[in-house]
N, C-alpha and C positions, 0 to 999 in steps of 0.2 A: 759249464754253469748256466752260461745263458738259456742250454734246452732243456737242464734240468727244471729252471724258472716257468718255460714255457708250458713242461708237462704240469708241474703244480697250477699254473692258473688255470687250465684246461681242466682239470681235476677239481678244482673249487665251485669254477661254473655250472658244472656239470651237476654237483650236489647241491647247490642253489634253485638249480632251474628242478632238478628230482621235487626239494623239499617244497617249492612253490606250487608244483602239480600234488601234492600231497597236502596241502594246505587247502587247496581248489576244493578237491576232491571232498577231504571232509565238511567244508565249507556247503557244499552244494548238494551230498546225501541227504542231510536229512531235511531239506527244505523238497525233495522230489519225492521222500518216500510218501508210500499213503495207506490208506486206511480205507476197507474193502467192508459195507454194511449189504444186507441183503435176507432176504427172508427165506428161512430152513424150517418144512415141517411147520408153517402157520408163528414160528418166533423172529425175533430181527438177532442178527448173528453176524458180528463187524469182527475183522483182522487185518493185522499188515500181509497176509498174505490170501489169494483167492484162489479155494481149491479146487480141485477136476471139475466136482459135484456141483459145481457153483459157476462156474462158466458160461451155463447157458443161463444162468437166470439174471431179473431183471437188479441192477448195484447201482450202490449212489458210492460214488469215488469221493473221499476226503484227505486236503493236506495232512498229513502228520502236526505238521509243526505248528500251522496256522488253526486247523480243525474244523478250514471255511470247505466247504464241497466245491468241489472242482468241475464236478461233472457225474452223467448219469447215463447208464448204460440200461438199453431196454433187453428184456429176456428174448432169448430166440426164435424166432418163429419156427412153430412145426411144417411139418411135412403140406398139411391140409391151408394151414394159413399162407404158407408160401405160394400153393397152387392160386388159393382165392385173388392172393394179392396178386399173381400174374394174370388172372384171367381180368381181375378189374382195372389192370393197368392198359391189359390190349383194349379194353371195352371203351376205357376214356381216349385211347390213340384213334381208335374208330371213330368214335366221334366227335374226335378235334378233328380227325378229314374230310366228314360229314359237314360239318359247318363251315369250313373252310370252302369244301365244296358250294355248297349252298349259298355263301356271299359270295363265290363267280357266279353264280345263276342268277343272283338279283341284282350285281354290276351289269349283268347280260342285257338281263330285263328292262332296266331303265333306259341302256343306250339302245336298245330295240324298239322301245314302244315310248313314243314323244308323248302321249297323255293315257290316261286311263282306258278310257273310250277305247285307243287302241288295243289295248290289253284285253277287254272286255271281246270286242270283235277275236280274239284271236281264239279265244275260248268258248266265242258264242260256234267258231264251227265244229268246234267238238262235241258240244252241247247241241247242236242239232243234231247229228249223225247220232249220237246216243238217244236222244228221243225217237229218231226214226225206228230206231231199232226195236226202241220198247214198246213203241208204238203197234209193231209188227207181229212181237215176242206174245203181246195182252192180247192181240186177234189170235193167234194162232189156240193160246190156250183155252180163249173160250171156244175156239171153232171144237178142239178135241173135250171141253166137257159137254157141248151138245152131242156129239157124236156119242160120248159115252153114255149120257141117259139115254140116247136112242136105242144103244145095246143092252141100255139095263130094261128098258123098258119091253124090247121083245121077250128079254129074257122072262119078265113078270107074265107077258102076255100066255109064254109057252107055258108055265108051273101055275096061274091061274084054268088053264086047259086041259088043268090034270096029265101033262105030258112033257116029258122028261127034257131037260136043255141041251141041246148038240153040245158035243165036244168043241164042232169048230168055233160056233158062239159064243163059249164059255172063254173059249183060247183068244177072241178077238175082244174081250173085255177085259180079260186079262193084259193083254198087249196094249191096249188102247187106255188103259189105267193106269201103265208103268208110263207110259209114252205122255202121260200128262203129270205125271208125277215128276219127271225127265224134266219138261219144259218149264213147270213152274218153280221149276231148282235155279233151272237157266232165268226165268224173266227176276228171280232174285236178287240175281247175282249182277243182272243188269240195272237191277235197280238201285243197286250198293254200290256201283262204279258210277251213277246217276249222283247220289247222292255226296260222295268224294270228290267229285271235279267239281261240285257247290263248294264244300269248304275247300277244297286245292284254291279256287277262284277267291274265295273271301281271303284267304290266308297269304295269296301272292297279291291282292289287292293292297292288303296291310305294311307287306314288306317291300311296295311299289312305292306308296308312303311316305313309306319311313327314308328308303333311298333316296329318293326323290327332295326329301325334305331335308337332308345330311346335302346331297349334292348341291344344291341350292345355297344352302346354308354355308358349304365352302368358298361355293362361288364367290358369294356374295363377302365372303373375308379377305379374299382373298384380291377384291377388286380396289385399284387405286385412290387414294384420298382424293377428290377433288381438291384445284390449284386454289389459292386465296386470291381472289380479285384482287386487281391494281388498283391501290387509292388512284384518284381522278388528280391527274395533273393540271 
């Protein structure tokens, strides 16, 4: 008798604890189910369930029960927007290293050069070596466009003489016309590197400045209160 008693209460709990997870259960259905809105073909088109066709597109999720929106689901991105979105995510990585970089160079700067002045000297020798050069580059190409009127000018002399231009003549104003046309690419291009290390100069000036005026500004927070004088005994 006693294990028959035992088996029955084992058998009673057992269908309490069932009937209490079935109790749960319908309890808690339909406060989770939802309701799936979403646009089909240019119309809005809601159900409690979302099909194949509708998976990629953009849904707004509603309680069933409540009918409050729950949450919102964007459409899929294609093939082309997923590429774009990786290409501008490496674009913004690049140049979070870029700038990062770029405040070591002007933490660099400040602790290298104690005033402007110095800054300035550091970039006046660059700034001379580049003028030397352009210096150099602006003789050289006037020296080859005198040279070329001189070839143009025998040339005229020769066909004012009723007589015909040498070949080799023709071939050394030829050469001597490319050969300035050459140089004045080059004293160009010297002049646009002339013109860069002006703004390079102004632009590291600014953000000498700026550091200069942040470390300063820490400094100075960061220096102790003076003590309060002693009343006078």
């Amino acid at each position: 008798m006693p294990h028959q008693r035992h088996i029955l209460s084992a058998a009673i709990t057992a269908m309490l604890m069932a009937g209490t997870a079935i109790a749960a259960t319908q309890t808690a259905t339909p406060s989770q189910k939802k309701i799936y809105c979403w646009d089909e073909g240019g119309r809005r088109v809601c159900g409690d369930a979302l099909p194949a066709s509708a998976v990629d597109s953009a849904r707004t999720e509603f309680n069933a029960k409540s009918g409050l929106a729950t949450g919102h689901v964007e459409r899929a991105l294609t093939d082309e927007e997923r590429s774009a979105a990786a290409i501008a995510a490496e674009d913004a990585r690049r140049q979070a290293e870029a700038d990062a970089m770029q405040k070591r160079r002007d933490l660099a700067m400040v602790e290298s050069y104690m005033t402007e002045d110095d800054l300035r000297r550091a970039y006046g020798e660059r700034t001379a070596l580049l003028d030397e050069t352009l210096k150099a580059s602006r003789l050289g190409v006037a020296n080859l466009r005198l040279s070329l009127l001189s070839l143009l000018r025998q040339a005229g002399d020769v066909e004012l003489a009723d007589a015909p231009v040498t070949k080799r003549l023709s071939n050394s104003i030829q050469r001597q016309h490319a050969e300035l046309l050459r140089q004045k690419q080059i004293l160009l291009a010297q002049e646009e590197d002339r013109a860069e290390l002006e703004r390079e100069l102004g632009d590291s000036l600014n953000r000498y400045r700026d550091m200069r005026k942040s470390s300063d500004g820490a400094s100075a927070g960061a220096a102790p209160a003076a003590s309060p004088a002693k009343p006078a005994g």
